[in-house]
C-alpha positions in Angstrom: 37.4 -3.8 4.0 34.5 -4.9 6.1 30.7 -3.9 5.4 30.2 -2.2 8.2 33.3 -0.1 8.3 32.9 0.6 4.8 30.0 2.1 5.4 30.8 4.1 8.3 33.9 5.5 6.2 30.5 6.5 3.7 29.0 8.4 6.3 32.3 9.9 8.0 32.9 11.4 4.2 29.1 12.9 4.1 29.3 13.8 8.1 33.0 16.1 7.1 33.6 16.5 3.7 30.3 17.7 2.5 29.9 20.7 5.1 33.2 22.1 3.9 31.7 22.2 0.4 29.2 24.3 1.6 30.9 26.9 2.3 29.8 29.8 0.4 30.4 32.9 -1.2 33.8 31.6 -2.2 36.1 33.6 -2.1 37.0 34.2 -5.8 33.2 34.8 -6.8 31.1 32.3 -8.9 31.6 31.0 -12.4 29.9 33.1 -15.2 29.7 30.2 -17.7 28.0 28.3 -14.2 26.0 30.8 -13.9 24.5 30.8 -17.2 24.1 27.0 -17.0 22.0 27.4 -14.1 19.4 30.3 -15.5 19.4 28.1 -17.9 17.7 25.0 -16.2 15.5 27.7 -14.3 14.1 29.2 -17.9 13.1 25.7 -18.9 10.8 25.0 -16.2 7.3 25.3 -16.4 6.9 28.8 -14.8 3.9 27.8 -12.2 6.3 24.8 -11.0 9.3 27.1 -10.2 9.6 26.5 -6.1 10.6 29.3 -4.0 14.5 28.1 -4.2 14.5 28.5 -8.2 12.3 31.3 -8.1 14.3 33.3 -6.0 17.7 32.8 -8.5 18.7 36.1 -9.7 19.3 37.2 -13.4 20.7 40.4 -13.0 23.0 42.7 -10.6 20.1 44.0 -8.7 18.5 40.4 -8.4 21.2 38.4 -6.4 23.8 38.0 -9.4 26.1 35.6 -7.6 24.9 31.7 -8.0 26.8 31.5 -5.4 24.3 32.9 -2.5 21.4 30.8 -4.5 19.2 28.5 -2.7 20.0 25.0 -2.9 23.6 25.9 -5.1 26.9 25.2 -2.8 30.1 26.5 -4.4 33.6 25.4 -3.3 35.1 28.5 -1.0 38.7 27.8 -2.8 37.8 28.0 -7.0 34.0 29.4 -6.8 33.3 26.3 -8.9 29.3 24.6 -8.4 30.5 21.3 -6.5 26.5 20.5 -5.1 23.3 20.9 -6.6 20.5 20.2 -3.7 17.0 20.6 -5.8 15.4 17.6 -4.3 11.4 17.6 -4.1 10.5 20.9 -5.5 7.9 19.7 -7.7 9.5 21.1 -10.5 8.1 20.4 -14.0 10.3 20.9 -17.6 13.1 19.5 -20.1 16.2 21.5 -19.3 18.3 18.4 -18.8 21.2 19.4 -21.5 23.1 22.8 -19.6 25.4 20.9 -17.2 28.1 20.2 -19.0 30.0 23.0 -17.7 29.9 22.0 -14.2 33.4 20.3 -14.4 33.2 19.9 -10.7 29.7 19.3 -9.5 30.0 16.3 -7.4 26.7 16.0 -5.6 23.8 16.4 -8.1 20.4 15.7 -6.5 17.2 16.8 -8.6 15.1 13.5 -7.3 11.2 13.4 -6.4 10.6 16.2 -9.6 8.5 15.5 -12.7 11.7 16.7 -15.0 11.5 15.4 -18.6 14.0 14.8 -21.5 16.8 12.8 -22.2 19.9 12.3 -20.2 22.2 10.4 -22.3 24.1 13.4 -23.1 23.4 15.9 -19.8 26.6 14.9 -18.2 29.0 14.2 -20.2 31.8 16.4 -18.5 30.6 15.6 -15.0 33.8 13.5 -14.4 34.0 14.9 -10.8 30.2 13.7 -10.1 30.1 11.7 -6.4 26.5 11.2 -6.2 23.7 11.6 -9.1 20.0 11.8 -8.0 17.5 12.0 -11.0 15.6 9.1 -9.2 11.4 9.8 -9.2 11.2 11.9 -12.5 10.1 11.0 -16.0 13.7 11.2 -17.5 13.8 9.0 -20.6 17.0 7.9 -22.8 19.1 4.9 -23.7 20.7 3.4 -20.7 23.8 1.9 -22.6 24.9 5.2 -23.8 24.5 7.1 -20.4 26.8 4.2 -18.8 29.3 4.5 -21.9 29.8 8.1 -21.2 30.4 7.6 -17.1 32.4 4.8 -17.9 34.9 7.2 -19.7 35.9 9.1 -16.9 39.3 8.4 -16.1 39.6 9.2 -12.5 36.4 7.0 -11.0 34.5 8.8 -8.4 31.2 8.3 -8.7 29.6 6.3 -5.6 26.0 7.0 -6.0 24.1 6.7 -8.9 19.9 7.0 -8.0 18.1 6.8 -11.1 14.7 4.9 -9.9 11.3 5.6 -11.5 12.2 7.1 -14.6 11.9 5.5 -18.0 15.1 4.5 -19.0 15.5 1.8 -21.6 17.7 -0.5 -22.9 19.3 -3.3 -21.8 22.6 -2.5 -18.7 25.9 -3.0 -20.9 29.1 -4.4 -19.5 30.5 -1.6 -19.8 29.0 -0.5 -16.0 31.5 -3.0 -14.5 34.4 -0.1 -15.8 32.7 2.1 -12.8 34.6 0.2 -10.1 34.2 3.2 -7.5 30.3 2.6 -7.0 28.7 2.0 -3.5 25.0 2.5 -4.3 23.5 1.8 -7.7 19.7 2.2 -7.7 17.7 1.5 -11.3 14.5 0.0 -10.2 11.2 1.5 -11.9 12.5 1.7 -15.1 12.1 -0.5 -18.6 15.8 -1.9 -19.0 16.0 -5.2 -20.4 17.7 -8.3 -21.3 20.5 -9.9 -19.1 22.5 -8.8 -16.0 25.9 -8.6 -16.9 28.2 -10.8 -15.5 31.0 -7.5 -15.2 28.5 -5.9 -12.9 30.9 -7.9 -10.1 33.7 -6.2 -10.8 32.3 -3.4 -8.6 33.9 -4.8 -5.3 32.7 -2.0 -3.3 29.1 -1.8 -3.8 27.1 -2.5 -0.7 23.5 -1.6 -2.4 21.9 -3.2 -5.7 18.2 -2.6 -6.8 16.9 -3.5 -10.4 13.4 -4.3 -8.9 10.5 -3.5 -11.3 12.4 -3.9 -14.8 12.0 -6.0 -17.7 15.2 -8.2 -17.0 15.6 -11.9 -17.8 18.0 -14.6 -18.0 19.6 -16.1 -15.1 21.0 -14.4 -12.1 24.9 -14.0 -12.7 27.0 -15.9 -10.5 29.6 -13.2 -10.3 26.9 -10.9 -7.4 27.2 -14.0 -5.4 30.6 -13.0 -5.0 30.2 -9.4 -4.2 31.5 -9.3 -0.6 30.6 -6.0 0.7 26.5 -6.1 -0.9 24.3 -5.9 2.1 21.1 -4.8 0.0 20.3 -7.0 -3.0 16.5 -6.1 -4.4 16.3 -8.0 -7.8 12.6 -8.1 -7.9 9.6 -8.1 -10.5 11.0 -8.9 -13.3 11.8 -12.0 -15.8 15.0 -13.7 -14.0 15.4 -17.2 -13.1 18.3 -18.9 -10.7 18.7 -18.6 -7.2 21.2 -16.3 -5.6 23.5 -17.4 -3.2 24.6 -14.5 -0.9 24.8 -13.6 2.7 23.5 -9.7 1.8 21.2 -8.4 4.9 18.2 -8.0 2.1 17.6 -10.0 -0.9 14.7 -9.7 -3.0 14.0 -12.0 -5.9 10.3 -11.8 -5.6 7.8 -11.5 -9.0 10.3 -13.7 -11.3 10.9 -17.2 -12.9 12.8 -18.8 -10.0 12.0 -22.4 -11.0 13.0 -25.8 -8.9 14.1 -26.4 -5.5 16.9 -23.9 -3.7 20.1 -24.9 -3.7 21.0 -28.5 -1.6 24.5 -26.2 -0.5 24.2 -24.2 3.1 24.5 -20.4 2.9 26.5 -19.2 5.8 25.0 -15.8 6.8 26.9 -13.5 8.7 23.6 -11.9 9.7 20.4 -12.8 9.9 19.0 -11.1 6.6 15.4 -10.3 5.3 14.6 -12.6 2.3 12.0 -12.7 -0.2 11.3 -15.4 -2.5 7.6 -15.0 -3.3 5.4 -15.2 -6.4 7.9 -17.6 -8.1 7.9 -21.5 -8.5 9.9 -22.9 -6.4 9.2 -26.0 -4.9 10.4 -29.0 -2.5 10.9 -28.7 1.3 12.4 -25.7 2.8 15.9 -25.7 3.6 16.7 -25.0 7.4 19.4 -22.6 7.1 16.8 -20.2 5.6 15.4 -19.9 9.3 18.3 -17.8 10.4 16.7 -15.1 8.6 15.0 -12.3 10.6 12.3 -12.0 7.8 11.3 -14.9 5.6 8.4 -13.9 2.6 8.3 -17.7 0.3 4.5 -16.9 -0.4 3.1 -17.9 -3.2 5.4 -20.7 -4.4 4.8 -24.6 -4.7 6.6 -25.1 -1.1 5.7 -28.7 0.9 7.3 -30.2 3.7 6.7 -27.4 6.2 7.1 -29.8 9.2 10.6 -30.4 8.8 11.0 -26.6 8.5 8.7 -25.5 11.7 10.1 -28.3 14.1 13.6 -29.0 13.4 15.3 -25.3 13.7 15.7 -22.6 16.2 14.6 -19.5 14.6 15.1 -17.0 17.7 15.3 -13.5 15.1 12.3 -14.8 12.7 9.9 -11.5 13.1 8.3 -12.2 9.7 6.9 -15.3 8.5 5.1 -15.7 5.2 4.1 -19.4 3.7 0.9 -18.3 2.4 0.1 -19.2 -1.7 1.7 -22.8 -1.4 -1.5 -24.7 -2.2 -0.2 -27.4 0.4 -2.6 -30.7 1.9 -1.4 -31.6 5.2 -1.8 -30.7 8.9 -0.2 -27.5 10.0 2.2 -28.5 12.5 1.7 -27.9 16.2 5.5 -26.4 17.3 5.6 -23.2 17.7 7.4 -22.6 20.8 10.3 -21.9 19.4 9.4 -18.5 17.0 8.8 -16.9 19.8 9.9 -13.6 18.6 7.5 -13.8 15.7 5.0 -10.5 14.8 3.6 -11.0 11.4 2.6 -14.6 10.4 0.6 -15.5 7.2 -0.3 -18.6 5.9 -3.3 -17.9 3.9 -4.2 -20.0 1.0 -2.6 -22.9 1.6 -5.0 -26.7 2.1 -4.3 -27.0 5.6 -6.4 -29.3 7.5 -7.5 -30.3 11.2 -7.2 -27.6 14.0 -5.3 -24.6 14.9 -2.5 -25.3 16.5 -2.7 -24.6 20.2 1.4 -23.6 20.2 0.6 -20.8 18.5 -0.8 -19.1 21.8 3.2 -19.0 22.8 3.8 -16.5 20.1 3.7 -13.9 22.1 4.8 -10.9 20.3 2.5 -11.6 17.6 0.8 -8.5 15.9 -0.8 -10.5 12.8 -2.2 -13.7 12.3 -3.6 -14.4 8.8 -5.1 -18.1 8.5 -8.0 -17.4 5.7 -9.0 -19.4 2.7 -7.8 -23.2 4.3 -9.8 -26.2 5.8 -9.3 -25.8 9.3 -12.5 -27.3 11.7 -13.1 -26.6 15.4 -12.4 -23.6 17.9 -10.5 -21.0 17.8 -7.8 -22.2 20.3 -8.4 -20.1 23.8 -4.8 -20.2 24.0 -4.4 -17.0 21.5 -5.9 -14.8 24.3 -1.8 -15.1 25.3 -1.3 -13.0 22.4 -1.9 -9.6 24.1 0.1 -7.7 21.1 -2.3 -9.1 18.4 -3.8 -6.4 16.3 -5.5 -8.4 13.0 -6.9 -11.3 13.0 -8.1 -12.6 9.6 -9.5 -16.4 9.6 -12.0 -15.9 7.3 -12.9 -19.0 4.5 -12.4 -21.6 7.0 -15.0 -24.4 8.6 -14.6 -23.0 11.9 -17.2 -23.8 14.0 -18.5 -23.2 17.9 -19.9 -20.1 19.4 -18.0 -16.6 18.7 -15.6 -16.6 21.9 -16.0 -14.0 24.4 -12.1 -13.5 25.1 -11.5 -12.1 22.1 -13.1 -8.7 23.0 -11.6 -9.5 26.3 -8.2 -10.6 26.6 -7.0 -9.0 22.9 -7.8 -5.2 23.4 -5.7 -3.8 20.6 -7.3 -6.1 17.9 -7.7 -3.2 14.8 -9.3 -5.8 12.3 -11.1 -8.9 12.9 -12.5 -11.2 10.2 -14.3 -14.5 10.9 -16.2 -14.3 7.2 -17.2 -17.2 6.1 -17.0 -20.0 8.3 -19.7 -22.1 10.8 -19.6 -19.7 14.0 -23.2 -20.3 15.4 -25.0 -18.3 18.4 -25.1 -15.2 19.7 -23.0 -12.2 19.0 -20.8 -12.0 22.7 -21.8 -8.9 24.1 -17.5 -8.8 25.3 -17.2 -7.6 21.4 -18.1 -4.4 22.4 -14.8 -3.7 24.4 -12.9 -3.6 21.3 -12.3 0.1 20.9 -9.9 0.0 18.5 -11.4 -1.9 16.0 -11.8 -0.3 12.3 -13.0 -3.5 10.5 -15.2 -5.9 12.1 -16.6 -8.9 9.8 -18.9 -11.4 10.3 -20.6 -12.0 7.9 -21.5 -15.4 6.2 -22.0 -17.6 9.4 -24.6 -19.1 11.2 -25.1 -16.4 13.9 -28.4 -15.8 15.4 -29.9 -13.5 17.8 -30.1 -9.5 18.0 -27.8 -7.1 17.2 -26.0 -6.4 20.3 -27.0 -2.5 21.2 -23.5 -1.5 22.8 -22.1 -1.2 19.6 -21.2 2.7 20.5 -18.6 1.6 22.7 -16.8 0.7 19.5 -14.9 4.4 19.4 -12.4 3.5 16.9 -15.5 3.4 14.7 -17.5 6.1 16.2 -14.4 8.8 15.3 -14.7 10.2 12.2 -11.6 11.7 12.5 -7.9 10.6 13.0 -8.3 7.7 10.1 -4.5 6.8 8.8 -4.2 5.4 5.6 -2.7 2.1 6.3 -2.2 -0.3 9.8 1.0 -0.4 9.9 3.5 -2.6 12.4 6.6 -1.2 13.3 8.8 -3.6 15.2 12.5 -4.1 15.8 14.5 -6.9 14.1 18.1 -8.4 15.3 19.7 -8.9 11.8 22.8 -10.3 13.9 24.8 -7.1 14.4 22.5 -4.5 15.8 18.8 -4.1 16.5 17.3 -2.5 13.8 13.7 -0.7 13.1 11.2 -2.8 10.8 7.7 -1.8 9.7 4.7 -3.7 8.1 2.1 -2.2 6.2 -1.1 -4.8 6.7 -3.7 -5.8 3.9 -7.1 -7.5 4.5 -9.5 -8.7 1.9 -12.5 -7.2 1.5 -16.1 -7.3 -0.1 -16.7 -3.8 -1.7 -19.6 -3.5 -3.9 -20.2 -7.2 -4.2 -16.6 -7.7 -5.3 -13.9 -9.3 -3.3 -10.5 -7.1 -3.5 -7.6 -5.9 -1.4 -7.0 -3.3 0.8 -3.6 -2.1 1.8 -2.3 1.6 1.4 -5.8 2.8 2.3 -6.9 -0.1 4.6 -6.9 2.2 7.3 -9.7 4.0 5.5 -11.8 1.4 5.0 -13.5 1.4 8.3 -17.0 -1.4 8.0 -19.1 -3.4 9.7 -20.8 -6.9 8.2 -22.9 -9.2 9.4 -24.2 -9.7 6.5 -25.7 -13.6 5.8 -26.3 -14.7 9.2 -29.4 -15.7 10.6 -30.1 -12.3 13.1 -33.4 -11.1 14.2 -35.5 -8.1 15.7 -34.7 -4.7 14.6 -31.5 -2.5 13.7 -30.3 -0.8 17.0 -30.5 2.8 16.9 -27.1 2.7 18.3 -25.8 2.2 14.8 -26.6 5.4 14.0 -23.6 6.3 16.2 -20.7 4.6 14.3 -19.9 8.1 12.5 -16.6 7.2 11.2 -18.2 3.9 8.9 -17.6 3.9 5.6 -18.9 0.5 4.9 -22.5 -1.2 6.6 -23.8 -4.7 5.4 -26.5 -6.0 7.3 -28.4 -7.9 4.7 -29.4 -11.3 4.1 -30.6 -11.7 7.7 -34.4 -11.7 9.3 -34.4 -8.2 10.7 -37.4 -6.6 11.1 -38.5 -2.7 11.7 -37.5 0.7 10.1 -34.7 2.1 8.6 -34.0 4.7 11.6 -34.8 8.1 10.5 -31.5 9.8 11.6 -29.2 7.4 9.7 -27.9 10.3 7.8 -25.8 11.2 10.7 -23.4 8.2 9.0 -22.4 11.2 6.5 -19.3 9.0 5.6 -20.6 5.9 4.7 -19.8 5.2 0.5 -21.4 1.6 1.1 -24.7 0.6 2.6 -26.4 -2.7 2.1 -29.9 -4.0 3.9 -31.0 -6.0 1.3 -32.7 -9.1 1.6 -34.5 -8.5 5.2 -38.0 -8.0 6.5 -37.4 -4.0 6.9 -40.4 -2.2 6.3 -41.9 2.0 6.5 -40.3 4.4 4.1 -36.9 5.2 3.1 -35.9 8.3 5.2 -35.1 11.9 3.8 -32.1 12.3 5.7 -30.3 9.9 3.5 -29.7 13.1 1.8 -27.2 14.1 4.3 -24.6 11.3 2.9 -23.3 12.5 -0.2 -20.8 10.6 -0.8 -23.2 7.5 -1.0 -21.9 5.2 -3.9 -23.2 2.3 -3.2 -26.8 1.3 -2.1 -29.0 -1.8 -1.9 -32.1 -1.8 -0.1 -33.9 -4.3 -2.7 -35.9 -7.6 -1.1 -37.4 -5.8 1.8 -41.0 -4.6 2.4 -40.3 -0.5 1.8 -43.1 1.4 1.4 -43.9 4.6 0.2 -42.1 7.3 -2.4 -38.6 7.2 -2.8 -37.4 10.7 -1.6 -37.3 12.8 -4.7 -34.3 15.7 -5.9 -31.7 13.4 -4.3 -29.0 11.1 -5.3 -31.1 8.4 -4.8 -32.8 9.2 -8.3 -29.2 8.1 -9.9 -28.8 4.6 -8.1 -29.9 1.6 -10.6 -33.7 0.6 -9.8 -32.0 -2.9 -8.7 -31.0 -1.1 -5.4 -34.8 -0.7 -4.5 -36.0 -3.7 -6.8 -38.8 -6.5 -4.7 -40.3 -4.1 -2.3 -43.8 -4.0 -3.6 -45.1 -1.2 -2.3 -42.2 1.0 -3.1 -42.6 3.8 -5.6 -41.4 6.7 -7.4 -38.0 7.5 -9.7 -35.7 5.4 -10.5 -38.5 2.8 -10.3 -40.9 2.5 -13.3 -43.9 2.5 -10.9 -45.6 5.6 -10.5 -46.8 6.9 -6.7 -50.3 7.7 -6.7 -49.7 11.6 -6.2 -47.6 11.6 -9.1 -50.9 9.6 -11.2 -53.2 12.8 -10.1 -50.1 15.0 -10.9 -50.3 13.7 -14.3 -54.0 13.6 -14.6 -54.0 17.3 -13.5 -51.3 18.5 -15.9 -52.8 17.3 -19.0 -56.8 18.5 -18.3 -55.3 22.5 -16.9 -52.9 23.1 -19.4 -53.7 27.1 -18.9 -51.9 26.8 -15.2 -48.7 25.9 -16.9 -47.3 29.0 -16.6 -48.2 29.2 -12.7 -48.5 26.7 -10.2 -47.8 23.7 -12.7 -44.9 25.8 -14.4 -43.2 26.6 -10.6 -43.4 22.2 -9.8 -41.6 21.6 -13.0 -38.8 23.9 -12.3 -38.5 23.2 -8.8 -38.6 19.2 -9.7 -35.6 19.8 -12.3 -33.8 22.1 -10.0 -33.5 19.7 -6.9 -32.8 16.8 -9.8 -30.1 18.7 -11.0 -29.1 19.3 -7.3 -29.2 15.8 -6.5 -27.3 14.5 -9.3 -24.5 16.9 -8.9 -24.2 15.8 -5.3 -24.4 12.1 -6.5 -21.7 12.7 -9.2 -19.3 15.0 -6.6 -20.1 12.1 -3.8 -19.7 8.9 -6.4 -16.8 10.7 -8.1 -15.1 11.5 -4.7 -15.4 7.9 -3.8 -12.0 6.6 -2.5 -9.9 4.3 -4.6 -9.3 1.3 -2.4 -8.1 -1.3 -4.4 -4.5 -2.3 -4.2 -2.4 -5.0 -4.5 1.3 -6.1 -4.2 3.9 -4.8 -2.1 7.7 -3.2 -3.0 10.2 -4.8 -0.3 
């Protein structure tokens, strides 16, 4: 049978079949011995977890006796019999997994995104009519092997479904799971089973999905899933195995193993144009050209050369995805691009690429990401990317790109949402045309040789101003042509970052992460006021520069900043009270500046290390070890009227400890409540 009309014959039987097992009261009443089973699983539950469905089953005549009329319970209208069980995402909490033997004919069993306990090797041991079994995204434990053994004894095989991701299952998949021929799905990933594949695991003919991803697998790939005609999804990822896989599936994922060598010299004919991912392993050697025809093409992060022959001898007309980045290579990037013109995310970080940008790259028009950081490239940026209309990030940082910061950018690419020019040779002035980027979130410029004032228009910059409508991640949603059918892709972006002095990546929250750096560059005069109205920053680094001036007074109004550098500047006056206003302030450096004055007391500022104010020499007061002079004559006072304890001198003591106490619990609340940003890695 063909893949797609198997499939549709899989949705024809949930579209028809499962609607008339729905029909409910039957007409010969419920099962008693069901019933019991079911009360059963609802007294093992942690009482405050109970969701409204299991709270609302009955235990008594007056309390909705028939299971039958229960929430989420679907009994067959000819035998009364349970046949579906639909307790998905209830939040439910306990270790009743053992009642269900008596539910001869359940055949839809879905208790997935729970936090259930307990062992299932035994649960369903008379569940020979089970279709579907959904226990994936719990904290189910037991011995994989046995569970297998006991489905495998079944004698009529009807089980298509089996979803038992992110539990912790252990033990290593026996051969015996070949026996369950009738499988169409089988999804184990997020668990702890080991050792080999089995080689019987293609005797299931009929299954068109296979995830393992995130076990503790090893050995090499078995030849026999090569020969599994009808798998479309194949995720075999983050684990220990080494071989290649040759298959046409529409997915494969072998990333996060031991893939050594060069792939395969032999052509794989694909029916479609599939989504493949070979990163994070060590493969090596040229890339082969048939591995264009994919729609989606991740080889990051591998020991890949010879990308010329790859870029300028195919036709890749369905490549959205492109991802050479990690392959350490020394050589020119090649300038034909022409041809990927349907191209939206394209990475080649880390890599040794030398000489200029490639100018082609300008024809890639429906680009949306363009991730060049940490190689050699020298000159411009190539004016011809201002073609690239769609482009949202932009991350060239860690480059030797030189010339003045081009104009065009805030011109001709409107919908830019990150740029990052870190750490190359940009010299001049900050281009005023910046400022018409409205829906930039993070905006980095820092370590460069850009002189000149701050521009003061930075309030046009709204995506920045908001303080509201942040989303955790950028993502890219796009459509990809896998051969037979458009279908809908997304892509959730990642940018590195420098977050407390450390260098890290952002992804799930990157959306979050809304800053601003200029930091080491040559800029003078003083800090716009303007800044004052970039609400929504979370991040500000402005130091290592020549600016001059005061802190402005009203820089509390950035009540969502957790990050704020001016170190190393010529800033001078005293640190203003309204830093007060920003509790969730975890991160501060005002040190190497000419700060006068107290540091405001009963704040969080008392709780920062005395590095954050360190080299301003007339700064004074807690955390520092220098005393202000007020607090000298304080002193002085204190110990010579000793009989004023009890009144004036008693009333500054409390009221000092009382705002420290206040100021620390802010501090805690706000350093506490700080976001966790770092992430890396991503599930395919």
């Amino acid at each position: 049978m063909a893949i797609v009309d198997l499939r549709r014959c899989f949705k024809l039987w949930y579209a028809f079949v499962v609607p008339l097992l729905h029909m409910s009261p039957s007409i010969n009443g419920y099962i008693e011995r069901e019933r019991q089973a079911l009360l059963a699983f609802k007294q093992g539950l942690v009482v405050d977890t109970r969701s409204q469905i299991v709270s609302t089953w009955g235990t008594s005549e007056g309390q909705n006796k028939d299971c039958c009329t229960w929430k989420g319970v679907y009994c067959s209208n000819q035998t009364g019999q349970v046949v579906e069980l639909q307790l998905g995402s209830q939040s439910l909490q306990g270790s009743a997994m053992d009642v269900w033997g008596n539910m001869s004919s359940l055949a839809v069993f879905n208790l997935t995104d729970n936090q259930l306990e307990g062992d299932i090797t035994n649960s369903f041991s008379e569940l020979c009519s089970l279709r579907s079994l959904g226990l994936s995204n719990n904290n189910l434990s037991g011995e994989f092997p046995k569970f297998v053994q006991i489905l495998s004894k079944c004698s009529q095989k009807k089980l298509e479904g089996l979803y038992l991701s992110n539990n912790q299952l252990s033990g290593e998949i026996p051969e015996s799971i070949g026996q369950i021929s009738s499988l169409i799905e089988l999804s184990l990933y997020g668990n702890q089973l080991s050792r080999r594949i089995p080689t019987s695991i293609g005797q299931m003919q009929l299954l068109t999905r296979l995830s393992l991803y995130e076990n503790r697998l090893s050995g090499r790939i078995p030849e026999s899933i090569g020969q599994m005609s009808n798998l479309v999804y194949i995720n075999l990822g983050k684990n220990s195995l080494e071989g290649v896989l040759s298959h046409t599936a529409v997915l494969i994922n072998l990333s996060h193993n031991q893939i050594r060598g060069t792939f395969p010299s032999s052509t794989m004919e694909f029916a479609y144009s599939p989504k493949l991912n070979f990163s994070w392993n060590q493969l090596e050697g040229p890339i082969p050209s048939f591995l264009s025809k994919s729609s989606s093409l991740d080889l990051s992060s591998n020991k890949l050369s010879g990308f010329f022959s790859f870029l300028c001898g195919i036709k890749a007309s369905n490549l959205t995805l492109l991802d050479l980045s990690g392959n350490h290579v020394s050589e020119e990037l090649p300038d034909c691009w022409t041809h990927l013109e349907n191209l939206v995310i394209l990475d080649f970080c880390g890599n040794g690429f030398l000489g200029k940008i490639p100018t082609t790259l300008g024809n890639l028009y429906s680009l949306e990401t363009l991730k060049f950081k940490h190689n050699r490239f020298v000159g411009e940026l190539p004016s011809s990317l201002m073609n690239c209309k769609h482009l949202k990030v932009i991350d060239a940082a860690e480059n030797q790109l030189s010339g003045l910061i081009p104009g065009w950018l805030g011109f001709e690419l409107p919908k830019l949402v990150i740029l990052i020019l870190r750490s190359n040779r940009f010299y001049g002035r900050i281009p005023l045309q910046l400022c018409n980027l409205t829906h930039v979130q993070i905006l980095d410029l820092s370590i460069n040789n850009i002189s000149g004032t701050i521009p003061k228009c930075l309030s046009n910059l709204t995506a920045l101003v908001d303080k509201g409508h942040s989303i955790l991640t950028i993502t890219h949603h796009y459509a990809s042509d896998f051969g037979n059918g458009l279908f809908s892709e997304s892509y959730d972006d990642a940018a590195t970052l420098i977050w407390k002095g450390i260098m890290s990546e952002y992804k799930s929250t990157l959306g979050l992460v809304k800053s601003f750096y200029l930091s080491s560059n040559q800029l003078t005069g003083e800090i716009p006021k303007e800044i004052i109205h970039l609400g929504g920053l979370v991040s500000l680094n402005l130091s290592r520069n020549q600016l001059i001036g005061q802190i402005n007074p009203d820089i509390g109004k950035l009540e969502l900043l957790q990050s704020l550098d001016l170190s190393r500047n010529q800033i001078d006056g005293r640190i203003p009270t309204s830093l007060f206003q920003i509790y969730g302030l975890g991160d501060l450096d005002l040190s190497n500046n000419n700060l006068s004055g107290n540091i405001p007391m009963g704040s969080q500022l008392q709780n920062f290390d005395p590095s954050a104010f360190a080299e301003n020499p007339l700064l004074c007061g807690l955390p520092l070890q220098r005393m202000c002079d007020q607090e000298k004559e304080k002193g002085s006072v204190q110990q010579t009227g000793l009989g004023n304890q009890d009144h004036e001198g008693g009333l500054v003591t409390r009221g000092f400890y009382i705002s420290m106490g206040l100021g620390f619990a802010f501090g805690f609340w706000g350093v506490s409540g700080t976001l966790m940003f770092h992430e890396s890695g991503r599930s395919t």
